[in-house]
Structures are given as structure tokens and as C-alpha cells.
N, C-alpha and C positions, 0 to 999 in steps of 0.2 A: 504493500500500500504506500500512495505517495501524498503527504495531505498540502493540498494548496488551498487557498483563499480566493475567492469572488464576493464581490461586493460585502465583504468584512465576513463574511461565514466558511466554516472550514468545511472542505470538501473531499476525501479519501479516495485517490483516483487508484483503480486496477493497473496493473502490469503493462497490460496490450490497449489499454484506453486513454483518448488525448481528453481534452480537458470538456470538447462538446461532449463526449461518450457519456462522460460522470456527470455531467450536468441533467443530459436526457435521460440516465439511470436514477438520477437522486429525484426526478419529478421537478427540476428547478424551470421556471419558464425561459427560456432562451428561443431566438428565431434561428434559422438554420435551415437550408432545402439540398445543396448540390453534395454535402461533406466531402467537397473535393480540395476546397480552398479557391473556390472560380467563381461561384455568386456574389460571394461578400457580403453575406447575411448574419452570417456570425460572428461579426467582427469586433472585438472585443478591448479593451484599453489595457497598458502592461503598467501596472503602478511600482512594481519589484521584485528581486527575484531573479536566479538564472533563468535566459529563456535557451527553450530546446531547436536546436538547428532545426530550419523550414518551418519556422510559427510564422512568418514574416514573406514566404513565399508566394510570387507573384502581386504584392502589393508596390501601390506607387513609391517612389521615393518618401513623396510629401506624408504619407501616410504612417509610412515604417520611422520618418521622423519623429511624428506625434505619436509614436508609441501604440498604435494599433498593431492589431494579430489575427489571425483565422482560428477560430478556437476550435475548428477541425481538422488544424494542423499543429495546435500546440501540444508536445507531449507536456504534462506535468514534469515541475520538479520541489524537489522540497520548499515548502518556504514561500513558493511564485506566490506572486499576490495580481490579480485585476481584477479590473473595474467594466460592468456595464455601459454602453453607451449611450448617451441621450441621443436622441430623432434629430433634436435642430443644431446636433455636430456632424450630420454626416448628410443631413434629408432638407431637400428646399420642397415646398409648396408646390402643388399641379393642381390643374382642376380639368375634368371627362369634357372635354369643348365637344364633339360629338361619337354617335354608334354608327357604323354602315354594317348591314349585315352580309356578308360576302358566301355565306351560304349555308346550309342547317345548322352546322356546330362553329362555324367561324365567323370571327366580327371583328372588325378594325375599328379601332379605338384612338381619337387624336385627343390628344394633351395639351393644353395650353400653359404656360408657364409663366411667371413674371418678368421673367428677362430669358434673353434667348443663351442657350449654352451650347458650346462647341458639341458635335455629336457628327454621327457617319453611320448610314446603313451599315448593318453585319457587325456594331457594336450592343451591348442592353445594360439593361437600367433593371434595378430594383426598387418597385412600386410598395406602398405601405398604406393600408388602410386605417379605418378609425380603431378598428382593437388591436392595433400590433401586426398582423401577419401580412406577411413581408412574400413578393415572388417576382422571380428573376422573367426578363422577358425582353425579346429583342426587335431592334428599332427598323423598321424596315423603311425608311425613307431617306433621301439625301440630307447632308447640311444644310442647305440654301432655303427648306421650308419652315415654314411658320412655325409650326406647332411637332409634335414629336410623334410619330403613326406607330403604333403596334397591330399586328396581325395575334391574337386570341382564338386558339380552337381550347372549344369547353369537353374538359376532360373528367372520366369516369371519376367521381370522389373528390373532381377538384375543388376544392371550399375558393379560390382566388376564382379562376377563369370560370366556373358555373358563376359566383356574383356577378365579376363584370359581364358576364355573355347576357344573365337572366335579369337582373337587380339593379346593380349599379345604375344611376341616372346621370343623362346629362348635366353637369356643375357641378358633378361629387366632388369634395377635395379628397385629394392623397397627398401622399411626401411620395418624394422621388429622390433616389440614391444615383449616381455613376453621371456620365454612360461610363464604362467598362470595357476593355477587349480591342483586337487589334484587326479582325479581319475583314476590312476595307477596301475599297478600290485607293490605288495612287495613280496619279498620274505620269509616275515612274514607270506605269504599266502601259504605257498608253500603246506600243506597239507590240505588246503581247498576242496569243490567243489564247482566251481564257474561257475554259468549261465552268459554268452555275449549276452544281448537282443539288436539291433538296431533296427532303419530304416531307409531308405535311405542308404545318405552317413555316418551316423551312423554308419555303419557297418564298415569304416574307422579304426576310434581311437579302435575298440573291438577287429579288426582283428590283429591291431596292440600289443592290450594287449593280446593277445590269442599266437601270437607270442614268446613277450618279455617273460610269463608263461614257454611256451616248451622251450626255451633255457634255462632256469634256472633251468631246472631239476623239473617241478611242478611234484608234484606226485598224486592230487588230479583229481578228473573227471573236463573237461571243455568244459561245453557245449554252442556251440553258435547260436543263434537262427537271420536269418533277414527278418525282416517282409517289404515286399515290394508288391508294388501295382497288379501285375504280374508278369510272371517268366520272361520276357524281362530285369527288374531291379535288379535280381539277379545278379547284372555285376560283382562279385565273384566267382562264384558257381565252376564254374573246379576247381581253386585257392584251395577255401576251400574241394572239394572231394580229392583234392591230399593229403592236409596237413591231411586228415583223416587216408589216405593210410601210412605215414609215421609216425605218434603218435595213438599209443593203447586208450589214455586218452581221447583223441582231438573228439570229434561229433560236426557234425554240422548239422542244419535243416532249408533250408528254407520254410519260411511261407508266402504263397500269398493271396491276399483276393479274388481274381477272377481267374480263370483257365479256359482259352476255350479250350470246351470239342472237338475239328477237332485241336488242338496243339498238338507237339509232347509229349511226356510224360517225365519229369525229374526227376533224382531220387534223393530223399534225399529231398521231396518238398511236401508241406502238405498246402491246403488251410485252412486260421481258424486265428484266432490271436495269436500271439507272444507268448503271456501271456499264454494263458490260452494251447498254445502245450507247453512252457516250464514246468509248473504248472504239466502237465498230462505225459511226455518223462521221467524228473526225477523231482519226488516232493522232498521238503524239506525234511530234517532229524532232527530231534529235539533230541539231545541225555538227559540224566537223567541230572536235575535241568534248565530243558528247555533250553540248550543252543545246537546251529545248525551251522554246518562244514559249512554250506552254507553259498554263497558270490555272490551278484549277480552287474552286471554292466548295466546302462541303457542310450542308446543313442541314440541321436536325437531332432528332432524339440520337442517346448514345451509341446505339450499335449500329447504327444506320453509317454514322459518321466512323467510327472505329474501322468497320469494316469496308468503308470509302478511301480512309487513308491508306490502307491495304491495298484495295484492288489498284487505283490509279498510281500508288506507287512504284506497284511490282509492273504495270504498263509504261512506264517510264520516265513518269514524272519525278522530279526531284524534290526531297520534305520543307526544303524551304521554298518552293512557287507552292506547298500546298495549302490555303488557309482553312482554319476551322472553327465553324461556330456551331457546340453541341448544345443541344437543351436538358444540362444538368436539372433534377429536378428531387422532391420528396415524393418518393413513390408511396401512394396509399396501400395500395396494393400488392398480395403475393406471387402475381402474374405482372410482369413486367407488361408495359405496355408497347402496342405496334404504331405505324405510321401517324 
């Protein structure tokens, strides 16, 4: 046993358990969804005490200055003492500016803010309601717009996304954490060619970087691929035929895993997996001393992306052109969820 301190009370942490483990074992109320250290929901203040190598991992500069921590990456050690954090040191004000509903279980959600703050499709934020619960969720719009757009599919058990899908009203306030995360379009890319693989609401932050690309004068090919359950979940697809119709460069393809064969027929729509139609539509280009124009983006739930960064790697992409934005999450759940 190792006994540290939170917010003055002493806490007996297990062997193999960091400091969120003992917190969510003692019943103590703490927020927390990804336990990866990638949301920043359980970000916690270090008032004393050795800290253990990677409590500080992946946080900003400014932040490991102030003395923040991932309390799902701190092991315990004797003695460590923190502190809870309050909302109005990490969290500004948002208020629900409007709902679109983009199709049975998803709804696009814009935010309006006080003052505008730097942000980038394929980055996210941590939203916070009036009782505390806190969830991670990505920005699917450029810099340049008003207000901050999330893309919302309401999920089996979800207490966040069933509120805002069914509940939530236009002018609700919330607190807003981040934005967070790196995997954006540069303009550094601009004569890249880059594959957009999601699924789901994946398709979000890609459509969003596939966007922010064509306004910046990309010049390279971008091809966007969404792999969804059925073509009911393409809740894109006009969206994406148009933006085809308007950019030479711009393809898009979606991929379904099941097609019934008495449904209408869509075009631009290919049963099979993501991967392996991106892999086969435009394969890699490897130019002399092995290096490839190719840039590819991967989004959505975790295995989807895991086994994204697999396949397109072993196809011949390199791990640094490949960006990734997972949707770590708290599974309710004993059944892992799909698309």
C-alpha cells in the first residue's frame, strides 16, 4: 500500500493502481472518460511530493508548469499530496447557439463562445455541464468560423450525447476545456496527397480537415473514405457529392459493410472496408530514396483507428504522414462498442 493525499484526505493506493484507480475504488467523485492520459478530464493539481515518471505526459508546457497531472497517469508515491481543480482554472463559458439534426442518432451542435479561440478541425474540447460531467469531443470545423461545430452520435448509455442529442436546448450554458491535439491540416501539406479514412462520427473532424485543405488552395489529391455500418449512416453523403462537384482534387467514397440488395442504389458507395478500398482507389506513391507524397488521417473509435494505423502503415505509409484522432471514451458497457 502507498498512502497519498487528495484534497487533505488520505488515500491507500494498490500496487498496480495510479492515483485515478484509488480514487474510482474508494467511491471518491473524480471526472475521468479516456484513462489514457488524452482527454484531460482528470486533470489534477500536484501540491507535493515525489511525482512518478509520465504523471505529466503529453500535457502542454504551460500546464506541467502550473503543476497539473493526468491522475490516470500518476502512479502514487508516499507522501504525494494534490489538489482538485476548480472549472474556472481550466473551463471558459459556451452557450448551445444551435441543433441540426444530421440524421437519427446524429446532431451537430454549434457553440458560441465569448471571445473566439484558436482551434483547427481534427482537434477537441472537453465540454462540462451543470452537474460536473465532463466529455471529450471533436471539433469538426475550420479556424476561420464563428462558432465551434461538433458532430454528436447518441450512444447506447451515453448520459452526455443522449442529453445533448434529446435534452439539451438551444442557450444551455456549459464550460469548455482545450481545444486539444495535433491532427490538423498544415499548409506545409499543401502538395501532399492525403487519404481522410473515418467512421462514424469520424467523418466529422476529416470533413472538417478536407475543408480547411480546399480553402487553402491544396493542390495535392484528397481522398476521403467513410466506412459506416450501412448506407442509412452515410449522414454526409449529398454534403460530400457536392463538395466533389465543386473541387477537381476532392473524391470521396463511401464504404459500407452491408448493402441490402431491395435498397435503393447510391453512388459513390462500395461495400468492403475503408482500408483496404483506400489501399486499392489510390495506392501509395513511394518516390526514389523511398520517400511518399502520401499523408493519411484516421478517425474514430479505438480499434477502428489502431487497426488503421496498421493497415496503411504496412501499405506504405510512413508513422509520421500518419495522423490520428481516436474517440477515447468511458465505456458503459461490457460489449465494446462498433462504428
Amino acid at each position: 500500500m502507498t498512502r497519498f493525499y487528495f484534497d487533505g484526505q488520505g488515500f491507500d493506493a494498490q500496487s498496480d493502481e495510479t492515483v485515478l484507480d484509488t480514487l474510482i475504488r474508494e467511491g471518491h467523485q473524480v471526472n475521468y472518460s479516456c484513462k489514457k492520459g488524452s482527454c484531460k478530464t482528470c486533470l489534477v493539481k500536484h501540491v507535493d511530493g515525489e511525482l512518478s515518471m509520465g504523471s505529466q505526459r503529453g500535457l502542454t508546457l504551460t500546464l506541467k508548469r502550473e503543476h497539473y497531472l493526468c491522475a490516470c497517469q500518476c502512479k502514487p508515491t508516499p507522501g504525494l499530496k494534490l489538489k482538485s481543480v476548480l472549472a474556472q482554472e481550466l473551463f471558459i463559458s459556451a452557450q448551445i447557439h444551435s441543433k441540426q439534426y444530421l440524421s437519427d442518432s446524429v446532431v451537430k451542435i454549434k457553440l458560441k463562445l465569448p471571445e473566439k479561440i484558436n482551434h483547427c478541425a481534427g482537434q477537441y474540447i472537453n465540454l462540462r455541464r451543470f452537474d460536473g460531467l465532463t466529455r471529450s469531443y471533436a471539433i469538426t470545423n475550420d479556424p476561420l468560423g464563428e462558432f465551434i461545430e461538433l458532430h454528436v452520435k447518441r450512444k447506447y448509455n451515453g448520459q452526455f450525447s443522449d442529453w445533448l442529442f434529446n435534452h439539451a436546448s438551444v442557450g444551455e450554458g456549459l464550460l469548455l476545456q482545450g481545444p486539444w491535439g495535433h491532427c490538423c491540416y498544415s499548409t506545409a501539406y499543401i502538395e501532399d496527397d492525403i487519404s481522410l479514412i473515418a467512421s462514424g462520427t469520424g467523418l466529422g473532424p476529416v470533413y472538417g480537415i478536407a475543408l480547411d485543405a480546399l480553402k487553402s488552395g491544396h493542390r495535392g489529391q484528397i481522398n476521403l473514405y467513410h466506412g459506416a455500418r450501412n448506407n442509412a449512416e452515410l449522414y454526409q453523403h449529398s454534403s460530400l457529392l457536392q463538395l466533389m462537384l465543386e473541387h477537381r482534387n476532392f473524391t470521396y467514397h463511401g464504404c459500407v459493410a452491408t448493402q441490402k440488395t431491395d435498397a435503393q442504389p447510391m453512388s459513390r458507395v462500395q461495400q468492403g472496408d475503408p482500408f483496404d478500398i483506400a489501399m486499392m482507389h489510390f495506392p501509395v506513391k513511394v518516390e526514389s530514396g523511398n520517400r511518399s507524397r502520401h499523408r493519411v488521417y484516421l478517425c474514430g473509435e479505438p480499434d477502428f483507428v489502431l487497426r488503421g494505423q496498421a493497415s496503411v502503415f504496412l501499405n506504405g505509409v510512413q508513422l509520421n504522414r500518419i495522423h490520428v484522432l481516436s474517440f477515447d471514451y468511458k465505456d458503459l458497457r461490457s460489449v465494446s462498442r462498433s462504428l
